[in-house]
N, CA, C, O and CB atoms as a CASP TS submission, in Angstrom:
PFRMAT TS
TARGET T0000
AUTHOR 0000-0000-0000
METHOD Language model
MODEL 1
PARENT N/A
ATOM      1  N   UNK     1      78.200 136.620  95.518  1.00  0.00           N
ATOM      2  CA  UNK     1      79.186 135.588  95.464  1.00  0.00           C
ATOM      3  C   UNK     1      79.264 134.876  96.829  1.00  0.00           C
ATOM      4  O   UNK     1      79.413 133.655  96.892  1.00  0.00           O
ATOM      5  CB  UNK     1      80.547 136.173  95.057  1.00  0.00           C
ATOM      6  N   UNK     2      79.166 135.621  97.867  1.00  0.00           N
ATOM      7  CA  UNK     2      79.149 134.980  99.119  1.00  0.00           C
ATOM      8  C   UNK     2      78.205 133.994  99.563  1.00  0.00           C
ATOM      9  O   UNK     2      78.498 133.048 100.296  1.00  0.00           O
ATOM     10  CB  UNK     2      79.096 135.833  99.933  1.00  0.00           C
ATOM     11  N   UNK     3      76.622 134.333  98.922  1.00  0.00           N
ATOM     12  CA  UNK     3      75.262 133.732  98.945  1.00  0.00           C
ATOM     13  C   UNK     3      75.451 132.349  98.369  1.00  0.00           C
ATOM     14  O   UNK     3      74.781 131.371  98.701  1.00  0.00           O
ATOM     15  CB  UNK     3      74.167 134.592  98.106  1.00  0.00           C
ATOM     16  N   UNK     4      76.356 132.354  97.539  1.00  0.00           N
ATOM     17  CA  UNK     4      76.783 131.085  97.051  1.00  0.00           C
ATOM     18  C   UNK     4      77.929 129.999  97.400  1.00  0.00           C
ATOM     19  O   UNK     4      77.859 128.774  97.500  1.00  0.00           O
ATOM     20  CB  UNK     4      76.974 131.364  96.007  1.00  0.00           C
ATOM     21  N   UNK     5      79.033 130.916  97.552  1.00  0.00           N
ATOM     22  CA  UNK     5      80.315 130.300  98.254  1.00  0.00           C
ATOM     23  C   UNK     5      80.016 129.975  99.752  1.00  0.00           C
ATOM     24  O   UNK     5      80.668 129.028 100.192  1.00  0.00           O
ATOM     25  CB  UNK     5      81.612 131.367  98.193  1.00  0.00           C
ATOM     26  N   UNK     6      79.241 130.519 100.529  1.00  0.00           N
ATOM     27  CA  UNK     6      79.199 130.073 101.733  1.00  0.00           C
ATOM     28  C   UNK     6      78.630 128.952 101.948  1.00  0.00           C
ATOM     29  O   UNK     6      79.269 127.946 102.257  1.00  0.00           O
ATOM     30  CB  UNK     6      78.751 130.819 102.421  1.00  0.00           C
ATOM     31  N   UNK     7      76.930 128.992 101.765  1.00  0.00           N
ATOM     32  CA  UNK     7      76.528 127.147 101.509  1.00  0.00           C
ATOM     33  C   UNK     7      77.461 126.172 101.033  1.00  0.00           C
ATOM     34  O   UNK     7      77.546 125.099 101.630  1.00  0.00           O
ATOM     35  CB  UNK     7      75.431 126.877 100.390  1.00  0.00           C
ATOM     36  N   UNK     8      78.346 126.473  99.784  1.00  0.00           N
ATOM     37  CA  UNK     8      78.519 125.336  99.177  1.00  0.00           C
ATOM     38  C   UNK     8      79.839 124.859  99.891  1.00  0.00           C
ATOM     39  O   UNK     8      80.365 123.761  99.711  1.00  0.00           O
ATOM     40  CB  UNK     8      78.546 125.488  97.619  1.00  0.00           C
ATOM     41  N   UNK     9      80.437 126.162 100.992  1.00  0.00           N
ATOM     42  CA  UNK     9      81.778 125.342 101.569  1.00  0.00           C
ATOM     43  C   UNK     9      81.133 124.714 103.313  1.00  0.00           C
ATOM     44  O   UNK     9      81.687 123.983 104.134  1.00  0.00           O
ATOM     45  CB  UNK     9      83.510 126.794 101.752  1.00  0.00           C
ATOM     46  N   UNK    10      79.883 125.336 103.333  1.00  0.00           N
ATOM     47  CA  UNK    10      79.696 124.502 104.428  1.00  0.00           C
ATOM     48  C   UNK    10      79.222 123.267 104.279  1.00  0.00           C
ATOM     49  O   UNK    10      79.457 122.376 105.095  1.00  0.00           O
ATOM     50  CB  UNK    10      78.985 125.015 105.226  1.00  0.00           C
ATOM     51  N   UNK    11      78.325 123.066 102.944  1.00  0.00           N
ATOM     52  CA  UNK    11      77.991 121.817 102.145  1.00  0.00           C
ATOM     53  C   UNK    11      78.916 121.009 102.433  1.00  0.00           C
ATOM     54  O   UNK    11      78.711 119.997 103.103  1.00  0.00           O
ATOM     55  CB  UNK    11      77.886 121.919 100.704  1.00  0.00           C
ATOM     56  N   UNK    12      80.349 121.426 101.850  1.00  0.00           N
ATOM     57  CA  UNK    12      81.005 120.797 101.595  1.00  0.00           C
ATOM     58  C   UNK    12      81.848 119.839 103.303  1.00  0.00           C
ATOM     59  O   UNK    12      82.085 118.656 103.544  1.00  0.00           O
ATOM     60  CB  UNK    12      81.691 121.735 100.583  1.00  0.00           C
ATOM     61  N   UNK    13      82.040 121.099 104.076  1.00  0.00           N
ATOM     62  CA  UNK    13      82.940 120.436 105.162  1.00  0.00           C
ATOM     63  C   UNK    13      81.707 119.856 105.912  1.00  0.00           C
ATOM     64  O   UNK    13      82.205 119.467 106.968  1.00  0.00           O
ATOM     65  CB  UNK    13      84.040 121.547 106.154  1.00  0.00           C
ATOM     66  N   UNK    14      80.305 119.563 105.961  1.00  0.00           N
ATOM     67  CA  UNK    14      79.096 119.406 106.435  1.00  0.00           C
ATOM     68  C   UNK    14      79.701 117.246 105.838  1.00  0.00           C
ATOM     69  O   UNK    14      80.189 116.384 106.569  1.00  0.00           O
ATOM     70  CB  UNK    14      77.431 120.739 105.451  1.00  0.00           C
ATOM     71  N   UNK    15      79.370 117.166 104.433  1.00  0.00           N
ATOM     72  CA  UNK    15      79.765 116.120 103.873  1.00  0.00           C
ATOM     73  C   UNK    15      81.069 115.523 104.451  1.00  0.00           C
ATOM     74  O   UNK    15      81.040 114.392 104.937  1.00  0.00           O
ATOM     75  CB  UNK    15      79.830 116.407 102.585  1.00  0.00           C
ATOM     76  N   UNK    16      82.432 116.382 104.408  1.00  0.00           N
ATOM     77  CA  UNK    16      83.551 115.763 104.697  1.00  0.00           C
ATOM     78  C   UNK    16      83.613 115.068 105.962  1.00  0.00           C
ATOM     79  O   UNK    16      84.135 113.953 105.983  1.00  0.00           O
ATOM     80  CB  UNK    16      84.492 116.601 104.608  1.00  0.00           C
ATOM     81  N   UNK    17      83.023 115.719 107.305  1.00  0.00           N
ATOM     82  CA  UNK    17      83.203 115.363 108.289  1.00  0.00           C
ATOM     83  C   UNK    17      82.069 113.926 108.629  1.00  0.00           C
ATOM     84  O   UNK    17      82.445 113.011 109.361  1.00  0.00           O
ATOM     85  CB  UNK    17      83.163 116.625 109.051  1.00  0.00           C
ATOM     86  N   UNK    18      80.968 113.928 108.109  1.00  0.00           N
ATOM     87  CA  UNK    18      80.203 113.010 108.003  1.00  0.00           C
ATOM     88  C   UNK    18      80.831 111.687 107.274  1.00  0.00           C
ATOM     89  O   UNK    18      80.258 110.648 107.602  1.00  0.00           O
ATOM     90  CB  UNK    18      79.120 113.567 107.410  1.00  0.00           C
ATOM     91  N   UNK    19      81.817 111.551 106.420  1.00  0.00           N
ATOM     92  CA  UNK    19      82.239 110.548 105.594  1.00  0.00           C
ATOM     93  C   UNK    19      83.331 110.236 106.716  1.00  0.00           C
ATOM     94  O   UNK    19      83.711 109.125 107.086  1.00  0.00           O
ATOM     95  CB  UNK    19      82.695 110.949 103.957  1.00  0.00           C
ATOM     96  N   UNK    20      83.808 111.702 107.239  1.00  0.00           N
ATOM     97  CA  UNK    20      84.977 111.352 108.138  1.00  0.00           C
ATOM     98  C   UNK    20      84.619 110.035 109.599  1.00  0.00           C
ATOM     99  O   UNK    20      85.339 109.080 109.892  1.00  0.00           O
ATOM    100  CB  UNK    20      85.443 113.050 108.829  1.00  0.00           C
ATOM    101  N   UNK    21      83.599 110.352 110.112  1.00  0.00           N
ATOM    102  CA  UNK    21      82.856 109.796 111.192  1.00  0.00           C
ATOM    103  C   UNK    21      82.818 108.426 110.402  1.00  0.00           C
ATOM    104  O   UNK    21      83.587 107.506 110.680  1.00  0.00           O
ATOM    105  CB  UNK    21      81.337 110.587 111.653  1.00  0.00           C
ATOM    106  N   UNK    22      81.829 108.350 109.352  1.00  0.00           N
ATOM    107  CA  UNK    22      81.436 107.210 108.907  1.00  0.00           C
ATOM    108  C   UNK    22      82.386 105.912 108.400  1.00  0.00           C
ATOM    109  O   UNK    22      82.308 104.702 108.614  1.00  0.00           O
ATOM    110  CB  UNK    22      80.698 107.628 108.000  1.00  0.00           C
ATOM    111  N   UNK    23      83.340 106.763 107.610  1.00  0.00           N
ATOM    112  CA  UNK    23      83.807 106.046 106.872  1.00  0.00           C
ATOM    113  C   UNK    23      85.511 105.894 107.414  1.00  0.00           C
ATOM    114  O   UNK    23      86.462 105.301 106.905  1.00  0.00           O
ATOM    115  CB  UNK    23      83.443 106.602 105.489  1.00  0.00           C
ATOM    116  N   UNK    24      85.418 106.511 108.357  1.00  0.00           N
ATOM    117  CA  UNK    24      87.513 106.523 108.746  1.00  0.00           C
ATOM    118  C   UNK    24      88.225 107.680 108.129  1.00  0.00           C
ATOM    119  O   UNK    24      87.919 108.363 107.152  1.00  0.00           O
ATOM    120  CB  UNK    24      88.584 104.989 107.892  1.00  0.00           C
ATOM    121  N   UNK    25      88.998 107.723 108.738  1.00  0.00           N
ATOM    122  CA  UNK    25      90.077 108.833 107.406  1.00  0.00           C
ATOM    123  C   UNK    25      91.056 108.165 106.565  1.00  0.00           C
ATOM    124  O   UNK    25      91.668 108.804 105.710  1.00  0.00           O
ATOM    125  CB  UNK    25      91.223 110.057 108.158  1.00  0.00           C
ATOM    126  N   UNK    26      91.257 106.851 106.760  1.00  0.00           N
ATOM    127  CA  UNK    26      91.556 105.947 105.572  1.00  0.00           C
ATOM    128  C   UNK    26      90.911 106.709 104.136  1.00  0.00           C
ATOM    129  O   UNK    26      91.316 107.551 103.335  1.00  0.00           O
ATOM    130  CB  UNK    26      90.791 104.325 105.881  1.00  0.00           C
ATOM    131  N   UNK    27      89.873 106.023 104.291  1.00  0.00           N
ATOM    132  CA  UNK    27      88.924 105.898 103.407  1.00  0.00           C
ATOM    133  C   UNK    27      88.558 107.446 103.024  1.00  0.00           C
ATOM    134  O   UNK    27      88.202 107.668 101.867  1.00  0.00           O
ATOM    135  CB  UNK    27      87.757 105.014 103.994  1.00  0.00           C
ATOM    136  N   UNK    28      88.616 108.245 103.721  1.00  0.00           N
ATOM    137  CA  UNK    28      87.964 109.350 103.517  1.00  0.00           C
ATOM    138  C   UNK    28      89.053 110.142 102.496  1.00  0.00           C
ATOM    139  O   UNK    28      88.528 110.954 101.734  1.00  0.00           O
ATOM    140  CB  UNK    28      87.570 110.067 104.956  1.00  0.00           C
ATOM    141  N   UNK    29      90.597 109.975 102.402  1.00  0.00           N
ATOM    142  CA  UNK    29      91.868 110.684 101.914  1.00  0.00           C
ATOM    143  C   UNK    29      91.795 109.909 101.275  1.00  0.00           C
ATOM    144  O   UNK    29      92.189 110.458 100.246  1.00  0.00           O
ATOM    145  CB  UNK    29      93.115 111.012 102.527  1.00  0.00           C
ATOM    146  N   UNK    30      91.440 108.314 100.841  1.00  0.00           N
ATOM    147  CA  UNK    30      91.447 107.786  99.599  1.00  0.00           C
ATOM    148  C   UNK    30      90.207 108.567  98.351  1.00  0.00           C
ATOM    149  O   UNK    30      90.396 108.318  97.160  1.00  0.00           O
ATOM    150  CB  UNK    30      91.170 106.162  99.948  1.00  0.00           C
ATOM    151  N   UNK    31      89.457 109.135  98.605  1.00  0.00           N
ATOM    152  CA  UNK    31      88.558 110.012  98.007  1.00  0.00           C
ATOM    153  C   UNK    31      89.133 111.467  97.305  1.00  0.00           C
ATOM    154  O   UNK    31      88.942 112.120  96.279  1.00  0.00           O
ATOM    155  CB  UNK    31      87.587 110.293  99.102  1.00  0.00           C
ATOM    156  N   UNK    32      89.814 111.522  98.323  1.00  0.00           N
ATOM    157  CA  UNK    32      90.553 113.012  97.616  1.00  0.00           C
ATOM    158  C   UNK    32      91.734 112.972  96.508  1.00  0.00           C
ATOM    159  O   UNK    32      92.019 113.847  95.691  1.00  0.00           O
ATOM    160  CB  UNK    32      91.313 113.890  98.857  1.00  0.00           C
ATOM    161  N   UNK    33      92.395 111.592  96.728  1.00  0.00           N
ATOM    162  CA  UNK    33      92.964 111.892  95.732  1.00  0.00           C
ATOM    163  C   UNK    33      92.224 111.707  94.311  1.00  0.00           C
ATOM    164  O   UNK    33      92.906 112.000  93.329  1.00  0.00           O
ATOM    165  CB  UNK    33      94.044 111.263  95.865  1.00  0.00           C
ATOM    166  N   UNK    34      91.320 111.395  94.157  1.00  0.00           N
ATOM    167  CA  UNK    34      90.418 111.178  93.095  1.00  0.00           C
ATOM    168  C   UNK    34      89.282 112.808  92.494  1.00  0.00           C
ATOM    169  O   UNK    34      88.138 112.784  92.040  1.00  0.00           O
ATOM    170  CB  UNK    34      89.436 109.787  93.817  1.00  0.00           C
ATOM    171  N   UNK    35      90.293 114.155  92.776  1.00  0.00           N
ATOM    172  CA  UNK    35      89.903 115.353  92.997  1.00  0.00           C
ATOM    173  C   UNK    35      90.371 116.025  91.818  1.00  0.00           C
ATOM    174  O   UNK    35      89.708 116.860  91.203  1.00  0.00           O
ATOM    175  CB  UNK    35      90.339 115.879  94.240  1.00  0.00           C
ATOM    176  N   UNK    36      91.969 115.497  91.397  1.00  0.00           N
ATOM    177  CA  UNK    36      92.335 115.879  90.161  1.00  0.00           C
ATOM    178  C   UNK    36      92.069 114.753  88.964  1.00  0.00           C
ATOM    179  O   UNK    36      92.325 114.854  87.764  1.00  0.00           O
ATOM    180  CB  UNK    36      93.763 116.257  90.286  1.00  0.00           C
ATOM    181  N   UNK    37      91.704 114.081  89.408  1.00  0.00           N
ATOM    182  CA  UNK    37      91.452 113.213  88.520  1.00  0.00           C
ATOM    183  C   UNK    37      90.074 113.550  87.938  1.00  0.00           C
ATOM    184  O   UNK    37      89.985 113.376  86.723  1.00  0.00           O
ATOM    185  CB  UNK    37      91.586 111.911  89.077  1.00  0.00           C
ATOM    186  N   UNK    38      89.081 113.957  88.516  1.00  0.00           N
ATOM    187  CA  UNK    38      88.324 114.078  88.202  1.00  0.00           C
ATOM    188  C   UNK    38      88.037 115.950  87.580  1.00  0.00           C
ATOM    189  O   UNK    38      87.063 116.338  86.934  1.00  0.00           O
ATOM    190  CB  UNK    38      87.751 113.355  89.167  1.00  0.00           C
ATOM    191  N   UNK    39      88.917 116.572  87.926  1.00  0.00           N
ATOM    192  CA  UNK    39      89.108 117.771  87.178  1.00  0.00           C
ATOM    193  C   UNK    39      89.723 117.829  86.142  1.00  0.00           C
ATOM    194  O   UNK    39      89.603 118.834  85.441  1.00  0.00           O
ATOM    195  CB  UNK    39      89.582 118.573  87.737  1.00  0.00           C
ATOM    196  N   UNK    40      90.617 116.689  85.726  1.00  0.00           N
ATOM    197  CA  UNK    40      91.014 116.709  84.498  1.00  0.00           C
ATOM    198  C   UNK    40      89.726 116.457  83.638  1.00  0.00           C
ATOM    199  O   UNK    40      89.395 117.233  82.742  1.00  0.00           O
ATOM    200  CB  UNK    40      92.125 115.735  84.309  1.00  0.00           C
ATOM    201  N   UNK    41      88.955 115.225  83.991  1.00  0.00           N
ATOM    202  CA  UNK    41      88.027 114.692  83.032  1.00  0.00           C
ATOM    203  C   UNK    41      86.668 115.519  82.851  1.00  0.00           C
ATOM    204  O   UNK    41      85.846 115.231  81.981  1.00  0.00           O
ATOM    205  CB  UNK    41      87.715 113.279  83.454  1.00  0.00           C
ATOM    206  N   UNK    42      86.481 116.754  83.912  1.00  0.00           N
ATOM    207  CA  UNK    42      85.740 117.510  83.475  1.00  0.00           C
ATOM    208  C   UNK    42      86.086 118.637  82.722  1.00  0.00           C
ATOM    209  O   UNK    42      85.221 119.115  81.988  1.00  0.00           O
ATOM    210  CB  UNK    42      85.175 117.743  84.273  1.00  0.00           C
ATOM    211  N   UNK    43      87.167 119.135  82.770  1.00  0.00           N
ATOM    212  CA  UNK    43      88.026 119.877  81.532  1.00  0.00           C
ATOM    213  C   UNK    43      87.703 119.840  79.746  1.00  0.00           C
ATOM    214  O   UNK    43      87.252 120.404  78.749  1.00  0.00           O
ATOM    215  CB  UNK    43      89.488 119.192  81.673  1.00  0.00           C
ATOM    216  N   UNK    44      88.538 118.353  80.515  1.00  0.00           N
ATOM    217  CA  UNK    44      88.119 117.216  78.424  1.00  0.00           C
ATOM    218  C   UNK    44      86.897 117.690  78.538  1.00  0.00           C
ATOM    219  O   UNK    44      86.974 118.731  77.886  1.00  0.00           O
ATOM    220  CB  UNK    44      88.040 114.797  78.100  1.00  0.00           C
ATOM    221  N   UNK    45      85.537 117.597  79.039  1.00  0.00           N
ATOM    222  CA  UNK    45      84.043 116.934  78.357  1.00  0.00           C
ATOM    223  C   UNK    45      83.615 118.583  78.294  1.00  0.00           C
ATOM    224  O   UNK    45      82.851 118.793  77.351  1.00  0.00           O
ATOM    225  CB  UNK    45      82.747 115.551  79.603  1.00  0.00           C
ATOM    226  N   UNK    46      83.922 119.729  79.049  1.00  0.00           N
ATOM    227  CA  UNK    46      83.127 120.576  78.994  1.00  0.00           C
ATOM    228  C   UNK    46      83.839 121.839  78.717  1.00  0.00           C
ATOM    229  O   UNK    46      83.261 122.865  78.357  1.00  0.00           O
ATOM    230  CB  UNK    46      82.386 120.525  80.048  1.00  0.00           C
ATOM    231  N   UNK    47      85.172 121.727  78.904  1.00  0.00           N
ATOM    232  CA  UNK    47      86.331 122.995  78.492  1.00  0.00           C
ATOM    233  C   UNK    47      86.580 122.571  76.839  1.00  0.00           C
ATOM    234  O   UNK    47      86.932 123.425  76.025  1.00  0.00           O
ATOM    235  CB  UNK    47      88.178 122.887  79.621  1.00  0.00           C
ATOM    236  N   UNK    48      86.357 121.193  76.475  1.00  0.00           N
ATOM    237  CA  UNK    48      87.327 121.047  75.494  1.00  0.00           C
ATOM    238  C   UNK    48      89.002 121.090  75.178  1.00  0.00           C
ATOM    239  O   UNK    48      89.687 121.329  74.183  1.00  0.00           O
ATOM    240  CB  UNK    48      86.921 121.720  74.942  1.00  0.00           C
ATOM    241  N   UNK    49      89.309 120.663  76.814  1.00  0.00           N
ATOM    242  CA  UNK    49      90.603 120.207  76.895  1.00  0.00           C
ATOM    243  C   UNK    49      91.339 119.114  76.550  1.00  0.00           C
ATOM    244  O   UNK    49      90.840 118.025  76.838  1.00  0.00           O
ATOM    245  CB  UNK    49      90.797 120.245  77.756  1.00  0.00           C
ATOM    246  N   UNK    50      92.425 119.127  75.994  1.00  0.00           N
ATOM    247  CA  UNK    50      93.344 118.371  75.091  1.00  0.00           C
ATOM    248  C   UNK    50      93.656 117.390  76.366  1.00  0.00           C
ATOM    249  O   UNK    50      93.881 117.851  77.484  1.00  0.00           O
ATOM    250  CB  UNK    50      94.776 119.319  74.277  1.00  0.00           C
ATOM    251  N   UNK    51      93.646 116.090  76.099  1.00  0.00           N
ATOM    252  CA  UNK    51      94.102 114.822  77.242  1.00  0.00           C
ATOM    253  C   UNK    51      95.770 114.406  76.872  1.00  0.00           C
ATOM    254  O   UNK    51      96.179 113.791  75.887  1.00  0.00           O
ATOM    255  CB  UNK    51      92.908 113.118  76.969  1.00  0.00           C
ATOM    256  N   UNK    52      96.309 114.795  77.663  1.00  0.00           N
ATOM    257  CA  UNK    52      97.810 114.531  77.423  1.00  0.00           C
ATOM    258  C   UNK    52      98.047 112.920  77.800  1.00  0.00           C
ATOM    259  O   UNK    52      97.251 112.183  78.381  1.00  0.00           O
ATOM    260  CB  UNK    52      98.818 115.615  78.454  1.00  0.00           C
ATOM    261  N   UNK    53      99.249 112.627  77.345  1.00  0.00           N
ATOM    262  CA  UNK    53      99.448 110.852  77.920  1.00  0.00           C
ATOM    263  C   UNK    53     100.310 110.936  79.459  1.00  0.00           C
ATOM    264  O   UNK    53     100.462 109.982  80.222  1.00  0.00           O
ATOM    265  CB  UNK    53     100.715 109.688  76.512  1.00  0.00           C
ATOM    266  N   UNK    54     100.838 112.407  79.683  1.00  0.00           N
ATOM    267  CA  UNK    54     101.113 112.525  81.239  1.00  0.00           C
ATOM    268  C   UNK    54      99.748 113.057  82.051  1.00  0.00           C
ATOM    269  O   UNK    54      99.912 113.536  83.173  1.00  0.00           O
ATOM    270  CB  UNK    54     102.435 113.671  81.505  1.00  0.00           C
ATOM    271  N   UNK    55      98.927 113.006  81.706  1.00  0.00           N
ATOM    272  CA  UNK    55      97.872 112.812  82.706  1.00  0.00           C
ATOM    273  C   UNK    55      96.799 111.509  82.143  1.00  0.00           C
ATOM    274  O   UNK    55      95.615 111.432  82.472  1.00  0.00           O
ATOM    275  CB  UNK    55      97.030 114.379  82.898  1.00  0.00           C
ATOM    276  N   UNK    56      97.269 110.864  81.541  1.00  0.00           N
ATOM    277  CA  UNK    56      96.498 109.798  81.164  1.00  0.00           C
ATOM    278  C   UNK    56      97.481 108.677  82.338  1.00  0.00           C
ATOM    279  O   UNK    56      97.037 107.802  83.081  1.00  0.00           O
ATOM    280  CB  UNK    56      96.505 109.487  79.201  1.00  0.00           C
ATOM    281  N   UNK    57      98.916 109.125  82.133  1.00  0.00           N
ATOM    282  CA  UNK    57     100.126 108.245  83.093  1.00  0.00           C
ATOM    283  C   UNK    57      99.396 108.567  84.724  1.00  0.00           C
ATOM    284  O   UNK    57      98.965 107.699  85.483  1.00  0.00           O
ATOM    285  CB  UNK    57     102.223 109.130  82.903  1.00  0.00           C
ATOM    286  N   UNK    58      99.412 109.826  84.934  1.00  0.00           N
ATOM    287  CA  UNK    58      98.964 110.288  86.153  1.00  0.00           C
ATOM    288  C   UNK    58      97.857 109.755  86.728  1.00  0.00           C
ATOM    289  O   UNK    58      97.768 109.261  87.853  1.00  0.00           O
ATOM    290  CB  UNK    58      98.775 111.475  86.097  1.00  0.00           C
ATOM    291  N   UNK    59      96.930 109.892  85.811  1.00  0.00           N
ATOM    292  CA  UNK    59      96.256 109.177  85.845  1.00  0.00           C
ATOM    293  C   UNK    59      95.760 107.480  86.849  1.00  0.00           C
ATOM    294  O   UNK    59      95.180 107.069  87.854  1.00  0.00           O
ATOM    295  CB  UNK    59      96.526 109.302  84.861  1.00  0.00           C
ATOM    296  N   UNK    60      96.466 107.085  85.722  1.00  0.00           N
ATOM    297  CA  UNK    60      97.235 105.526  86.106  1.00  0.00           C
ATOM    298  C   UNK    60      97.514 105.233  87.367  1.00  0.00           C
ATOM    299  O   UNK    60      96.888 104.534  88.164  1.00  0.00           O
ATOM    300  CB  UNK    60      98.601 105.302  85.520  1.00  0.00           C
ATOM    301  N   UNK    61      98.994 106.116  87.542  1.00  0.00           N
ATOM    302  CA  UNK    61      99.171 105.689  88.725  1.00  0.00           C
ATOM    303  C   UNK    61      98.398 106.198  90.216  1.00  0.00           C
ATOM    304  O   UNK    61      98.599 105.911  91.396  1.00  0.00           O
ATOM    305  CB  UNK    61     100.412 105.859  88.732  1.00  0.00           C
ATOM    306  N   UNK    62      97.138 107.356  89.309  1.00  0.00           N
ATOM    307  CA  UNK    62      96.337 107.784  91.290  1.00  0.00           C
ATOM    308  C   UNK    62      95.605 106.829  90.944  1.00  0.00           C
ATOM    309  O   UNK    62      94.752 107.007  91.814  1.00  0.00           O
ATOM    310  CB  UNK    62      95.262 109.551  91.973  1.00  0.00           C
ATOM    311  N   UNK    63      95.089 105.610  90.161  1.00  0.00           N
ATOM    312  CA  UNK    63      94.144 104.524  90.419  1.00  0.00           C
ATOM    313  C   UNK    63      95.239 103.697  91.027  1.00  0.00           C
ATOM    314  O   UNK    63      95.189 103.580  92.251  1.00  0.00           O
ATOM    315  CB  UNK    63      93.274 103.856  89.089  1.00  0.00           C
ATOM    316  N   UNK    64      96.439 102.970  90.249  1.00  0.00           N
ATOM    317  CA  UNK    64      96.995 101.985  91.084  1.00  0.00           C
ATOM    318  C   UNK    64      97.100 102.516  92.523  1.00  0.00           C
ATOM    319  O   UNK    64      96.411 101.858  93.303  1.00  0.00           O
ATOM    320  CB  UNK    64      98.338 101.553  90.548  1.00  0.00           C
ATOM    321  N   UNK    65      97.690 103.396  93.008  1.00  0.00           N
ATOM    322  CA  UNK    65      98.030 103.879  94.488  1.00  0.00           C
ATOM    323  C   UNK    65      96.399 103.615  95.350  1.00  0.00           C
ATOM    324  O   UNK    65      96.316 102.918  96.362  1.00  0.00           O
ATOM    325  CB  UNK    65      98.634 105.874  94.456  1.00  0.00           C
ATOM    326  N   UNK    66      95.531 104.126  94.884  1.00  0.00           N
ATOM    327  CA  UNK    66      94.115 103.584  95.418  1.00  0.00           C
ATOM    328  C   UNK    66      93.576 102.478  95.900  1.00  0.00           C
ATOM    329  O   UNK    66      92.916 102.224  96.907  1.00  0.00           O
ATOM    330  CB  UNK    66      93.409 103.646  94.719  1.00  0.00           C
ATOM    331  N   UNK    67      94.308 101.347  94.249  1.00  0.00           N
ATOM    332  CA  UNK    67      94.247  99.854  94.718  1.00  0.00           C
ATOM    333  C   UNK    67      94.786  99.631  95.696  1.00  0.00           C
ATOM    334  O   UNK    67      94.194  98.809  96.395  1.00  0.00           O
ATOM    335  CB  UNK    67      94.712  98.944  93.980  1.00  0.00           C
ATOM    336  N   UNK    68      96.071 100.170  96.252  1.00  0.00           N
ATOM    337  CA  UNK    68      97.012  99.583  96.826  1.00  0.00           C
ATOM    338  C   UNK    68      96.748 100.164  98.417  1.00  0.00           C
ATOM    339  O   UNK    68      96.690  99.450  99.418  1.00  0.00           O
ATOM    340  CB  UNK    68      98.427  99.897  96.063  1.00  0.00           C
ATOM    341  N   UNK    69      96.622 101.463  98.384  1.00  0.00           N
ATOM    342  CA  UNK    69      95.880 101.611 100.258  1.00  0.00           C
ATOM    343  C   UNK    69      95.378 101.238 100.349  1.00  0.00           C
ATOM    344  O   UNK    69      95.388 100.574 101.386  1.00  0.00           O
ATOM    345  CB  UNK    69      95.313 102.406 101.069  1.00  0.00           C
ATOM    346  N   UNK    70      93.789 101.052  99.094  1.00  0.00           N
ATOM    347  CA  UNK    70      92.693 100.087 100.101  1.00  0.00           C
ATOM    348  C   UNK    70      92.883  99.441 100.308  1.00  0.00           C
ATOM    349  O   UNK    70      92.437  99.155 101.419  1.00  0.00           O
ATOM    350  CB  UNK    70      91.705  99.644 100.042  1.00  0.00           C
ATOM    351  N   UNK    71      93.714  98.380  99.651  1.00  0.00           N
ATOM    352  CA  UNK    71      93.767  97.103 100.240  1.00  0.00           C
ATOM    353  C   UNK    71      92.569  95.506  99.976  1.00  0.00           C
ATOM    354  O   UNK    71      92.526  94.320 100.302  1.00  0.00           O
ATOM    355  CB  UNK    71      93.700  97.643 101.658  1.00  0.00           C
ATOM    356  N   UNK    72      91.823  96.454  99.234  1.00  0.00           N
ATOM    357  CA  UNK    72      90.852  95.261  99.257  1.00  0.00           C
ATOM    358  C   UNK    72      90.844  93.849  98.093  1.00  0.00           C
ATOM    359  O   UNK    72      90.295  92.763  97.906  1.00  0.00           O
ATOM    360  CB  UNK    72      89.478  96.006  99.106  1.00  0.00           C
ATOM    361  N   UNK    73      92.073  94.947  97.404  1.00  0.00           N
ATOM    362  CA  UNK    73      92.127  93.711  96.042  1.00  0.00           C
ATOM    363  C   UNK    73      93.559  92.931  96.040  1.00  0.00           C
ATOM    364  O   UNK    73      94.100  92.277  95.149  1.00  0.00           O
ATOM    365  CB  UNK    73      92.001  94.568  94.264  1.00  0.00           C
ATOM    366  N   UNK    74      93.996  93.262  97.450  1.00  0.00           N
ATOM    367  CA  UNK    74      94.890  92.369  97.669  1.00  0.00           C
ATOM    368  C   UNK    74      94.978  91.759  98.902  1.00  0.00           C
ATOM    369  O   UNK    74      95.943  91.629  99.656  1.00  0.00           O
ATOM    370  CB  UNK    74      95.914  92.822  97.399  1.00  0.00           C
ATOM    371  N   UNK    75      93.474  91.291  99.026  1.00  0.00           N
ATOM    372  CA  UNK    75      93.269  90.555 100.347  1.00  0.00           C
ATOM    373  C   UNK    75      93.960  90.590 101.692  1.00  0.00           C
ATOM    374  O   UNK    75      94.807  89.800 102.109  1.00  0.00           O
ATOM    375  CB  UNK    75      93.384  89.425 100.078  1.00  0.00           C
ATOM    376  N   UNK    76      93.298  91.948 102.466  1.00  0.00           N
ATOM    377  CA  UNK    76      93.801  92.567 103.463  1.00  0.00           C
ATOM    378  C   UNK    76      92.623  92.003 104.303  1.00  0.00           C
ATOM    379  O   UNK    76      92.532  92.275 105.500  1.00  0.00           O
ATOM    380  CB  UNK    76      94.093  94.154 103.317  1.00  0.00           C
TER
END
């Protein structure tokens, strides 16, 4: 278990800090919230989890909040 968990969390903070450099930490915490969002929708396709309309709402609003830090679709 370790042979596996260890690569994949250094993978992981290996990636984070590289996006961090690259991309700002703006940008980089606008990514994360897109973490449950995307665990819900792998649930549905491969658990066969039921999609509720409070995470369809939830949903919703972690895209609007996204629009709205970046900033880019409201000409910042």
């Amino acid at each position: 278990m370790l042979g596996i968990a260890i690569p994949c969390t250094a993978l992981a903070y290996i990636i984070y800090f590289r996006i961090l450099r690259t991309a700002g930490a703006t940008n980089l915490m606008i990514v994360t919230f897109l973490v449950p969002v995307s665990a819900i929708w792998l649930g549905v396709a491969f658990l066969g989890e039921a999609l509720s309309s409070g995470q369809i709402i939830g949903m919703a609003l972690i895209g609007a909040s996204l629009l709205a830090i970046d900033g880019r679709v409201f000409g910042k």
